[in-house]
C-alpha positions in Angstrom: 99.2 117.7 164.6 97.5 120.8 165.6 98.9 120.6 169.5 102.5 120.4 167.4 101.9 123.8 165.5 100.3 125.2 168.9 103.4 124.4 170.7 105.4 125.9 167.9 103.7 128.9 168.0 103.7 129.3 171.8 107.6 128.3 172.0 108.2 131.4 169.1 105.7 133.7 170.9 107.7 133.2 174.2 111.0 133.1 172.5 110.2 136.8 171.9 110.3 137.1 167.8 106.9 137.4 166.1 105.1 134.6 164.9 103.5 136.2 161.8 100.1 135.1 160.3 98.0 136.1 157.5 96.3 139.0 159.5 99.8 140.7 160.2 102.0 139.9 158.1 102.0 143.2 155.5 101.2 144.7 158.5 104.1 144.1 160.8 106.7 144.2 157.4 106.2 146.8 156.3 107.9 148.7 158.9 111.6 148.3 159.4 113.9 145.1 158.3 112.4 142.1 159.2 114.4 138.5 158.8 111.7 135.9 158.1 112.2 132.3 159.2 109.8 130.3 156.8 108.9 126.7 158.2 107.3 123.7 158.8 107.0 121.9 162.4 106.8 119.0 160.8 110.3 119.1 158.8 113.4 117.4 160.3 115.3 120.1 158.4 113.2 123.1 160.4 113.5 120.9 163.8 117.5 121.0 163.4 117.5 124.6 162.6 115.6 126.0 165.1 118.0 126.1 167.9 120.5 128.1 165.2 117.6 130.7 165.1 117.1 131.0 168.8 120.7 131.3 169.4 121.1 134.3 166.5 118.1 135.8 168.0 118.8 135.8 171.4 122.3 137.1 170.5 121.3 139.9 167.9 117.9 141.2 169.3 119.2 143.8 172.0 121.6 144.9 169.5 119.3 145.0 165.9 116.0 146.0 167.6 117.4 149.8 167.9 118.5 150.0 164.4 114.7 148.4 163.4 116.1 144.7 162.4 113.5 142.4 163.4 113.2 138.6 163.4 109.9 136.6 162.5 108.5 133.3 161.7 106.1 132.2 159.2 104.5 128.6 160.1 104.0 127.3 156.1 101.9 124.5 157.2 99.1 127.3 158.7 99.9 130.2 155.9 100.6 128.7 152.8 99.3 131.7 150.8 102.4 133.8 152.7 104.8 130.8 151.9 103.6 131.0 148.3 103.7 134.7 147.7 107.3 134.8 148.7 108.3 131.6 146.6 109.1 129.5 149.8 110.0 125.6 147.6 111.8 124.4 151.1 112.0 124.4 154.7 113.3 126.6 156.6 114.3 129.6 154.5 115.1 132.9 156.1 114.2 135.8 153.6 114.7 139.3 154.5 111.9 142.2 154.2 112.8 145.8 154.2 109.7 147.8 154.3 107.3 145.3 153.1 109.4 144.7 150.1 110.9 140.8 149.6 114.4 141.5 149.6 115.4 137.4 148.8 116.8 134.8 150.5 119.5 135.3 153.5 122.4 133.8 152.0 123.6 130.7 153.1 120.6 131.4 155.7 120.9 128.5 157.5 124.4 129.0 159.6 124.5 130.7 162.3 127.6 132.5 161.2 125.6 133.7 157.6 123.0 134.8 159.6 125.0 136.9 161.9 126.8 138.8 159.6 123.8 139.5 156.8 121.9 140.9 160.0 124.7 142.4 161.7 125.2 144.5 157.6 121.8 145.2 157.4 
């Protein structure tokens, strides 16, 4: 189980998005507009949507990343106490952050299309 979260967490590190943690996520937040991906490697549902979330990334970062739109993930089976402070009840949910402040859930956050155009009007 722990090699499966590692691998997660090295796939989203070189994936280029931040894999946030306890120790930084205020910190990193609070700056900017962050989309949050909140998961759990071991949900089918977060398996199945995590090439969706590549593909927005890698499609949006060049363009977002000068107007301060960031993306992020949130590993709930390593930070619960994140997952619980922003009322995570299932996996994955994208949330969106603008300057530390829980903005809600991405709606319909889990097409690519959704995605796209919520980050895209940020």
């Amino acid at each position: 189980m722990k090699f499966v979260t590692l691998a997660i967490a090295f796939a989203s590190a070189v994936s280029g998005y931040t894999l946030l943690d306890a120790s930084t996520f205020a910190s990193k937040t609070q700056d900017g507009n962050w989309l949050v991906k909140f998961y759990s490697p071991t949900c089918p549902w977060s398996r199945r949507f995590a090439p969706t979330w590549e593909k927005v990334y890698s499609d949006l970062q060049d363009v977002l990343a000068p107007k301060d739109v960031f993306f992020a993930e949130v590993d709930c089976k390593v930070d619960r106490a994140i997952c619980d402070a922003a009322d995570i009840d299932g996996y994955p949910t994208v949330v969106y952050y603008s300057a530390g402040v829980n903005k809600g859930e991405v709606p319909g956050g889990q097409s690519y299309e959704s995605l796209v155009d919520f980050a895209q009007n940020i």
